[in-house]
N, C-alpha and C positions, 0 to 999 in steps of 0.2 A: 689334269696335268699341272695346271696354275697352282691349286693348292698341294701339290705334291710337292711341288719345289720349294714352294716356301714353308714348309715341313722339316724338307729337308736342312733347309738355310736359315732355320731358325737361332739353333744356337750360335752359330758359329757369328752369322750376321750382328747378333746383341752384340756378341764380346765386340765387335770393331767399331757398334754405335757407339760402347761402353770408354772406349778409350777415347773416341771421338770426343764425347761427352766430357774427360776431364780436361780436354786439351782447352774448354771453349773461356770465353771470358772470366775477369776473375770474379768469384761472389760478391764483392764488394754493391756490384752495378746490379741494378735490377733486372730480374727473372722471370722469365715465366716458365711454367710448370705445368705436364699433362699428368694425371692419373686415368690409366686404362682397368678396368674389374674386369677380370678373366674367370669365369666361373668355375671351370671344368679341371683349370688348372691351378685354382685355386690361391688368386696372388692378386698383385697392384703393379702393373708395369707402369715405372716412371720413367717422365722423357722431361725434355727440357725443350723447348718452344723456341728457334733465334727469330726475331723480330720483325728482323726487314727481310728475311730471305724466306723465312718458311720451313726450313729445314727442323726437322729432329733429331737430339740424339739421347741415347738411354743412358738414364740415371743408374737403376739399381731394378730389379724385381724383387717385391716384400712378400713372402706366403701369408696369408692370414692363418692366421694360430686359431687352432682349437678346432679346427673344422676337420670332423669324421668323415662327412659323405659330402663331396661337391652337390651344389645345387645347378638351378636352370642360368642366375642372375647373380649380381653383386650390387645393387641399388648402393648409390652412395650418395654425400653431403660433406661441403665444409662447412665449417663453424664460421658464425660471419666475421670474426674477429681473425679468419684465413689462416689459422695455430693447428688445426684438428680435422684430418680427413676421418669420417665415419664410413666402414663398410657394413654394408647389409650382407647376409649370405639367406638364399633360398634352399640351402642343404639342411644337413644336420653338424651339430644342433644349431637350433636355432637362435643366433649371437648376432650381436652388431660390434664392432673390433673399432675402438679408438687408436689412431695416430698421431703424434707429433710432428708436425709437416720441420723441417730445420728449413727456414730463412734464406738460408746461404746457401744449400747444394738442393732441397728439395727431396731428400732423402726422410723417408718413414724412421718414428720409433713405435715400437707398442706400448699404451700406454693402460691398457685394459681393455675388456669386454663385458656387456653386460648382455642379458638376455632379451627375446622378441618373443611376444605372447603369442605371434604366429608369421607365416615366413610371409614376407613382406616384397612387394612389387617395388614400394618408392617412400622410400623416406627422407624428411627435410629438417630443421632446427627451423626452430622459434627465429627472431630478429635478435632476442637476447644471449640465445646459443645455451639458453639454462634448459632447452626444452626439445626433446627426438618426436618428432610428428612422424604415425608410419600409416601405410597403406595398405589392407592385405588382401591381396586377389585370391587367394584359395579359402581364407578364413575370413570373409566378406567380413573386415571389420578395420576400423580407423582407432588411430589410438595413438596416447599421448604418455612419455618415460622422460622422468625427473634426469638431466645429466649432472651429478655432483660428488666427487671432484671432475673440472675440466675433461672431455677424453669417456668418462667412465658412464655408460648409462645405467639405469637402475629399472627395477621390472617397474611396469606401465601401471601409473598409479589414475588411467582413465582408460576403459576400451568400449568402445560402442559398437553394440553388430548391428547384422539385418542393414548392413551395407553391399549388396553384392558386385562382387568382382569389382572393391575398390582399387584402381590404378594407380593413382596420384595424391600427392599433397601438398600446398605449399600455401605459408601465410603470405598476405599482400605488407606492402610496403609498409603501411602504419602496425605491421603487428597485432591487427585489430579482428582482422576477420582472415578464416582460410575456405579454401575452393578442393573439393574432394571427390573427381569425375570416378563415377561406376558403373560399370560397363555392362554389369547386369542389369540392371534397369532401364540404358537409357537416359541415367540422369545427371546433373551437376550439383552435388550438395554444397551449400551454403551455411558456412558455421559462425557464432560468434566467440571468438579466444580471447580470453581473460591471461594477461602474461604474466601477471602479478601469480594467479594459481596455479598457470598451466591447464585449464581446462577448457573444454569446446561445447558451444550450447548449438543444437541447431536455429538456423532465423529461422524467420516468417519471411516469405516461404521458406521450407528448410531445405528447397531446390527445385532446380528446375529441371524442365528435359529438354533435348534434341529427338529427333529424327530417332521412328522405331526401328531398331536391330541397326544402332549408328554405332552403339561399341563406346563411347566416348573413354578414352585412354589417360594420355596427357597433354598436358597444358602449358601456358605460357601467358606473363603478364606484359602487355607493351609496357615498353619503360615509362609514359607518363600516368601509368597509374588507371587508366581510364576505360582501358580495353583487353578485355582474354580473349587467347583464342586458344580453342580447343577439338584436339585433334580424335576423329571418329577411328576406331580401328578398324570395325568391320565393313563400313562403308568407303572411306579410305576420303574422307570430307575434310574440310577444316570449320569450325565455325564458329562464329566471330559474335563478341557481346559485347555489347556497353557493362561498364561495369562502375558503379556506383560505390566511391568507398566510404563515403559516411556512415552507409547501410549497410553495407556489406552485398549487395545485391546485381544480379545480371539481368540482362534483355536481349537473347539474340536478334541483328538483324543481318547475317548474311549466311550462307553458307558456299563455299570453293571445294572443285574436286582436287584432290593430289594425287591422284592416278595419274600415269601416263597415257599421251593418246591414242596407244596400239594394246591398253592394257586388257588381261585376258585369264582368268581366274576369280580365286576369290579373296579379295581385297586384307590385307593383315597390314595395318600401318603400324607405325611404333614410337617415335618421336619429336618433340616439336622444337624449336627454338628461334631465338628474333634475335636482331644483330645491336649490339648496344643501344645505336640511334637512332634505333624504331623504323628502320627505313625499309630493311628485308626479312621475311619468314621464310624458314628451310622446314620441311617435314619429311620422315623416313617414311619406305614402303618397302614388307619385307617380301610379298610376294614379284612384283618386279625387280625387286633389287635398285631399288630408284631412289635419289632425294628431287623433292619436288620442289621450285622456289616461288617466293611470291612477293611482287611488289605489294607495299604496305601506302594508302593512302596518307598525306601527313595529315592532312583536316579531318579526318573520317575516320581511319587504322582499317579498312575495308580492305579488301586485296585482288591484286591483279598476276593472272600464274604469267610467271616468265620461263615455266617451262622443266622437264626432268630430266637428270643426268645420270646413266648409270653407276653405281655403286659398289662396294665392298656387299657379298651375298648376304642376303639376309641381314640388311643394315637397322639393329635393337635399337642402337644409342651412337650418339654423334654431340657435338659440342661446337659453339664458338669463339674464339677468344674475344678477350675485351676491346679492342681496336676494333672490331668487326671485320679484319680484314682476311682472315681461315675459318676454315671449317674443317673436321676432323673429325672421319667418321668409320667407326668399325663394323667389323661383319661376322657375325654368328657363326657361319659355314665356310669362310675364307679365312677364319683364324688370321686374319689383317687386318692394318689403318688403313684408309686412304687420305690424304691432306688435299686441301683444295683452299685456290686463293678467292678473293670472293672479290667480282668488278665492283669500285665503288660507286659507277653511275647506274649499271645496268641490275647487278646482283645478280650475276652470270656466273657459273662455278665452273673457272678452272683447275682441273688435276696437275697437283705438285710431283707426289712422290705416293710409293707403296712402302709400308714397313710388316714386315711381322710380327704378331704378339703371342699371348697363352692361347690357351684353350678358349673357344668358347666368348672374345672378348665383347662387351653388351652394354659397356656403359665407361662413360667421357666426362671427367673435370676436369676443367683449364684453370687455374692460377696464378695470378698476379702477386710478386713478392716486392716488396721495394727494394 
């Protein structure tokens, strides 16, 4: 009945967020900006973030071009210079769609497409933003595409397989070294990345493992550099390393469940992320339909569960902005957002608001404009 109505109240709802949206501040003042990936329906719903309240309201919905067959996902990335949203599409064919993000209002342009040597879970840019790092869970393979002009990828001038069910990618802070969790092994690979090439060497070791049949999905860096955590999917765990970035190297020492305490199936997590400060972790669970939270030691980055709130069904992808102060998470099977304020002492997740989006919606970027 829930998702019926908001089915029903789809369009009609945007058009009043839409007007809402030009009424709101002028562009001058800085912004911030949501991009939602709707798979099914095949687009970028933008919203625009107000600051102190928590509210949204819609920018524009952008279709991505070229896409024949909708896929499961829409992985996406900005450029760290915050100019270029990149979408992934897990359809056909398989493209990545460059956007010019505009400054002032937060509205998409197309700026090209280039191709994916295979359809892609999660892809990230280099720190120089010259370089598409992607992940593919059906073509157990990681791999690296030249962007040049700005916006525009080029086919992957590196792919390495015999990675199975890679999830994730992202380089750490120095640019130096990337973390590439696969979920068919069990393991954590550890790469060395040369920025100047573009290319990935595995270390010594070329990774590690967790916990057999843990799934290991995606991940997240504490902001001082020092500690990943990463999130089990089939065990529904979170687990926690030292991370070494001279080396490029990890060490697990803990492991936290993110299930709920009445939880009752078979464990499908999905998401991870940490709140600017390093103070709280949220992770997605899409068989309870839960986000889970966890206090973050400051001396340690160890964690403490403060416990799960129900979610948006089937909650893929969630984000939180740069204050730490929302979270903003969608749901697969409720084709909705839900907004949530995040306590600053407890990191306790109160619900704001419900919004409706496309099809399918699975994946959350927040931006900051000045």
């Amino acid at each position: 009945m829930r998702d019926a109505r908001r089915a029903g109240l789809r369009a009609g709802l945007f058009a009043v967020l839409t007007l809402a949206g030009a009424m709101m501040a002028s562009p001058a003042h800085a912004a911030t900006f949501v991009y939602v990936g709707n798979a099914e329906s095949n687009e970028v719903i933008v919203l625009q973030l107000d600051r102190q309240s928590g509210d949204l309201t819609a920018v524009e919905k952008m279709p991505i071009p070229g896409i024949t067959k909708p896929g499961i996902s829409t992985p996406m990335a900005v450029s760290p210079d915050r100019r270029i949203l990149y979408v992934g599409t897990r359809g056909e064919p398989q493209i990545v769609a460059g956007f010019a993000i505009d400054p002032a209002t937060g509205k998409l342009k197309h700026l090209g497409s280039g191709p994916l040597p295979d359809s892609m879970a999660y892809i990230a840019t280099d720190r120089t933003g010259r370089f598409l790092l992607g992940a593919s869970y059906p073509g157990h393979k990681v791999t690296v595409s030249p962007i040049s002009p700005p916006g525009t990828v080029q086919p992957a001038h590196q792919i390495l397989p015999d990675h199975p069910n890679a999830h994730a990618i992202l380089p750490d802070a120095g640019n130096r070294n990337v973390i590439v969790p696969t979920l068919g092994n069990d393991s954590v690979n550890q790469f060395k990345f040369d920025a100047a090439t573009g290319k990935l060497t595995p270390n010594a070791p070329p990774a590690v493992r967790v916990k057999e049949k843990a799934g290991p999905r995606h991940f997240a860096f504490h902001p001082n550099g020092k500690i990943v955590y990463v999130l089990g999917e089939l065990d529904g765990s979170v687990y926690v390393f030292d991370y070494d970035s001279a080396t490029g190297q990890l060490k697990e020492k803990q492991s936290v469940s993110a299930l709920p305490p009445d939880f009752q199936g078979k464990p499908s997590a999905a998401d991870l992320h940490i709140t600017p400060d390093g103070r709280f972790l949220y992770g997605s669970e899409r068989t309870s339909s839960t986000l889970a939270g966890f206090k973050v030691d400051p001396a340690t980055g160890t964690l403490t569960p403060i416990g799960s709130v129900a979610t948006e069904k089937q909650p893929r992808g969630f984000n939180i902005d740069s204050t730490g102060r929302y979270l903003l998470a969608v749901g697969q099977l409720s084709h909705g957002l839900s907004s949530y304020r995040i306590d600053p002492e407890s990191g306790k997740l109160a619900k704001l608001k419900e919004y409706p989006m496309g099809k399918n919606p699975n994946w959350v970027e927040i931006l900051d404009v000045p």
